[in-house]
N, C-alpha and C positions, 0 to 999 in steps of 0.2 A: 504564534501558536498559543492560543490560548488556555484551549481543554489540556490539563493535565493527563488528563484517563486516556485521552486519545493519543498525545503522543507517546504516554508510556505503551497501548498496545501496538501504536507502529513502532516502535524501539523493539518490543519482543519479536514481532515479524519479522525485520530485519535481522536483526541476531538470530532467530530461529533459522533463516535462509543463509548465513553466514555457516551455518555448521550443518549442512546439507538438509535443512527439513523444506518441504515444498511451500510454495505459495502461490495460491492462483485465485481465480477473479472475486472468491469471497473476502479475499484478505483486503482488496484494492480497497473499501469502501474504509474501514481503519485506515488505510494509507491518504485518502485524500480526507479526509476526517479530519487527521492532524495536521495535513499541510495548507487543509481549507481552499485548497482549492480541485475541481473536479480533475480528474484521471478517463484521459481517450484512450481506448485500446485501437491500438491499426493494423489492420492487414497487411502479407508483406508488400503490396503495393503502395501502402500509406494512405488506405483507403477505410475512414470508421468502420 
């Protein structure tokens, strides 16, 4: 992980959702940001 910025703002999303605050599909883009690599959402059949 390179980008500093980006895994400090997935660090705050996590800790934000640690202490009940919500997080949904805008946040993903931060989260795969810092882990560099892309995030699939699935259906519950496991279907994109």
């Amino acid at each position: 992980m390179k980008d500093k910025a980006a895994v400090a703002k997935a660090n705050s999303i996590i800790n934000g959702v640690k202490t009940d605050d919500e997080a949904g599909l805008p946040h993903l883009g931060a989260l795969s940001e810092a882990v560099e690599r892309p995030i699939r959402i699935l259906d519950e059949n496991g279907d994109l």
